[in-house]
N, C-alpha and C positions, 0 to 999 in steps of 0.2 A: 229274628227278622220277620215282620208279619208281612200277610201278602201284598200289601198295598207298595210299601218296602220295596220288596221283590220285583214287583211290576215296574216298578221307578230302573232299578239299574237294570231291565230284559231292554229297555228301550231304546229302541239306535240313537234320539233325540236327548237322550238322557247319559251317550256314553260316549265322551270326549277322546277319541284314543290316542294317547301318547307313545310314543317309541324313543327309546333308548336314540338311535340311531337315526333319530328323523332330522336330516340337515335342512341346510340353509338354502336364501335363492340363489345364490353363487351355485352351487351343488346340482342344484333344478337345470340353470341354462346351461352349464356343463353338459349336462344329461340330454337337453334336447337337442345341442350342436353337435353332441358326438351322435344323437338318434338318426340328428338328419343330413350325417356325414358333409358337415358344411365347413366352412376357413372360418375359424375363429378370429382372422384378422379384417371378414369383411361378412361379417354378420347379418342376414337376410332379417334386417329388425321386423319387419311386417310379419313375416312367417313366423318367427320365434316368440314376439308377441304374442300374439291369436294361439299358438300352442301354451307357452306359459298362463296368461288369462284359463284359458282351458282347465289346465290343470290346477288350476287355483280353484277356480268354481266346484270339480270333482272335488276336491281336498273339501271345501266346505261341504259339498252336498252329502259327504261321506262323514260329516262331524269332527275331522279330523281338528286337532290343534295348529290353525295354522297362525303364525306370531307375525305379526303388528310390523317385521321386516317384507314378508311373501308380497303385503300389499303396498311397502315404500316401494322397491322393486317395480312391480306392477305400474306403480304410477311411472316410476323411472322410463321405464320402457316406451311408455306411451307419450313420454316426452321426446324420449329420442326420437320415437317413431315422426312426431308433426313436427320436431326441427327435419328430419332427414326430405318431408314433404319439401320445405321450402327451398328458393330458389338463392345456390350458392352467392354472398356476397361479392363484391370485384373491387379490384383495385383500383386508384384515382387511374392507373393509365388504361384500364377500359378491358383489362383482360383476368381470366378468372382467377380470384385469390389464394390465397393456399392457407386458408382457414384450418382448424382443425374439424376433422370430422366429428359429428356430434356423438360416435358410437365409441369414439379413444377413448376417453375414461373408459368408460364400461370393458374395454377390453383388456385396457393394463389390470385391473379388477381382477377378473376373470383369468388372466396368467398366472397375476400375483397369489390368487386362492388355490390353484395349478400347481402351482411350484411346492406351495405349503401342505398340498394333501399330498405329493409325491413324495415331500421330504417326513411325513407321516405314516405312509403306506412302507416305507422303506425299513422306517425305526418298529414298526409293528412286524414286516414279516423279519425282520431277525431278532424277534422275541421268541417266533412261531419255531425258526430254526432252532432257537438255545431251546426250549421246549422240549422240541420233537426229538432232542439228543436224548431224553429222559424219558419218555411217551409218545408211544403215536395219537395224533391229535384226534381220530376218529377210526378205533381199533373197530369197531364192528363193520362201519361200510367197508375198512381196507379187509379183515379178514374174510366178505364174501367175495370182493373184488381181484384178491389176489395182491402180490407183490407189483404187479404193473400199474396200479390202480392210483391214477393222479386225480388230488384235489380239485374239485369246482369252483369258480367263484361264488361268493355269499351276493344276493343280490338285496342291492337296496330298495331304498321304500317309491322310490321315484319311478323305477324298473319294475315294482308291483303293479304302481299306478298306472303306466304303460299298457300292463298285461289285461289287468281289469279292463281298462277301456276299450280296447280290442273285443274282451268277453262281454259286455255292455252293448257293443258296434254288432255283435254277430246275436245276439240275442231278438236285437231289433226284427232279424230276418224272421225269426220262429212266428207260428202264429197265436194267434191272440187266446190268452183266458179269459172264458169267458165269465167264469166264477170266481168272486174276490179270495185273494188268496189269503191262508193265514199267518199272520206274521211269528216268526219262529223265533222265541228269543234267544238270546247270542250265546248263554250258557249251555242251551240244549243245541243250539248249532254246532259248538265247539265238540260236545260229546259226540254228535256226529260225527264229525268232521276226523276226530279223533278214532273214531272204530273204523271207518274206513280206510285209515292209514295201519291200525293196526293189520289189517287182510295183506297188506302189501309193504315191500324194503319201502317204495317211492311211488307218489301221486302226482301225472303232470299235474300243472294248476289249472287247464281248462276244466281236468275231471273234477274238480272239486263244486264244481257250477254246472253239473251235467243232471242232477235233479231237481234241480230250481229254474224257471223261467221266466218271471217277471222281476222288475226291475228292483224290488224289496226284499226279496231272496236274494239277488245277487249283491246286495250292499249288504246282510246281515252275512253272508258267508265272507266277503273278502275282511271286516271290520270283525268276524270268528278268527279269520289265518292270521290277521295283524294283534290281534290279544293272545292266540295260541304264541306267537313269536315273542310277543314281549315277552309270555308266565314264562317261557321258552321248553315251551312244549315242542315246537315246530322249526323247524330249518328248512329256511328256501336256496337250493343253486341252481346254475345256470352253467353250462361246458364256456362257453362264450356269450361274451356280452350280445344281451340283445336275444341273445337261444331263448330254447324253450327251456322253461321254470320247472323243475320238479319239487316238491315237498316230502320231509323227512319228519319224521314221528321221533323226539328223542325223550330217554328218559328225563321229569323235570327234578334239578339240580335244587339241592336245599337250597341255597343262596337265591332261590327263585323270587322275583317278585310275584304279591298276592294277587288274587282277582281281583276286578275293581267289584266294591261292594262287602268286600269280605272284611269282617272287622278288624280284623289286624290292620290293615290300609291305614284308617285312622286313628292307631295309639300313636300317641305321642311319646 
């Protein structure tokens, strides 16, 4: 690969990242109504809106792949949103109608996707159980943890995005560089990112954004932890939803997917 090559896939603008695990907008507004501890039966569209929107703009501004549904959605929302403005219809005898609310669809949706990821998450952890009668699923974290040492949940991509923007919101505070900074390409980040996990079992995920401070270090690090996770170098948990994130160094697994760039990627 000659430099020019090279320079092409260092580029945040040049490096699309995809995940295994990167769901749908169903999955999204799941994530922000349980964020923002609200009734799923009476949905604060304005609010949920403006956060979704939000997260949509990051998702692009991070290069992410986001699919051609994120932005039906988007529009969806913003429909419901300016039926929800208008003024309820009435019936011929002068009193207010019992229309359907403009949010039902979207909510029977939203159960229905509910129901299918619980009847999902059910069928997977008694895979994990037949499993674990055969091996323990993560003999090195339990053999320093001890016999009492209970599983974390695995946090999704959505619950990253969360975290990030939090680290993006507190960054704002720091003060300014005044010297342009140099942009780190995401291979050498990752080797970073990777020796520092080696010095430690676990890295919360703020520390991983503790020697970066402008706004281009901190996308080339979080779009480093989202390709460490695909090659699956890296594992992110949470004790509870919502908690603090830590990051896990694991060995990477033949069955790994390649770096992107690397020419294996593209044989056919």
């Amino acid at each position: 690969m000659d430099q020019s090559q090279h320079d092409f896939e260092s580029s945040v603008d040049a490096l699309p990242v995809k995940l295994e695990n990167f769901e749908g907008p169903l999955d999204l507004l799941l994530h922000l109504i349980k964020e923002n501890e609200v009734n799923i039966y009476d949905i604060p569209i304005a609010l949920i809106t403006a956060q979704y929107l939000d997260r949509i703009q990051l998702m692009q501004e991070l290069n992410l792949d986001v699919a051609g549904e994120f932005l039906v959605m988007a529009a969806t929302l913003i429909h419901i949103k300016s039926k929800m403005l208008l003024p309820r219809p009435e019936t011929a005898a002068g009193v207010e109608g019992e229309a359907e609310d403009p949010r039902d669809a979207l909510v029977r949706r939203l159960l229905e996707h509910q129901r299918f990821k619980a009847a999902a998450g059910l069928l997977h952890e008694r895979e994990q159980v037949r499993a674990a009668q055969w091996q323990r699923p993560d003999e090195r974290v339990a053999a320093i943890a001890g016999d009492e040492y209970e599983p974390e949940l695995e946090v999704d991509l959505f619950s990253l995005l969360t975290a990030f923007r939090a680290v993006v919101e507190r960054a704002k505070l720091r003060p300014k560089v005044l010297l342009p900074p140099e942009q780190i390409p995401i291979e050498v980040r990752i080797d970073q990112l990777l020796a520092r996990l080696s010095e430690t079992e676990a890295c919360g995920f703020d520390d991983l954004f503790i020697d970066v401070g402008d706004r281009a270090g901190l996308i080339v690090t979080f779009l480093a932890l989202l390709e460490m996770i695909r090659l699956k170098l890296a594992r992110v948990f949470q004790s509870v939803s919502f908690g603090p994130i830590r990051v896990y160094k694991r060995p990477r697994p033949s069955d790994a997917p390649h770096p992107i760039g690397d020419p294996e990627t593209h044989r056919g």
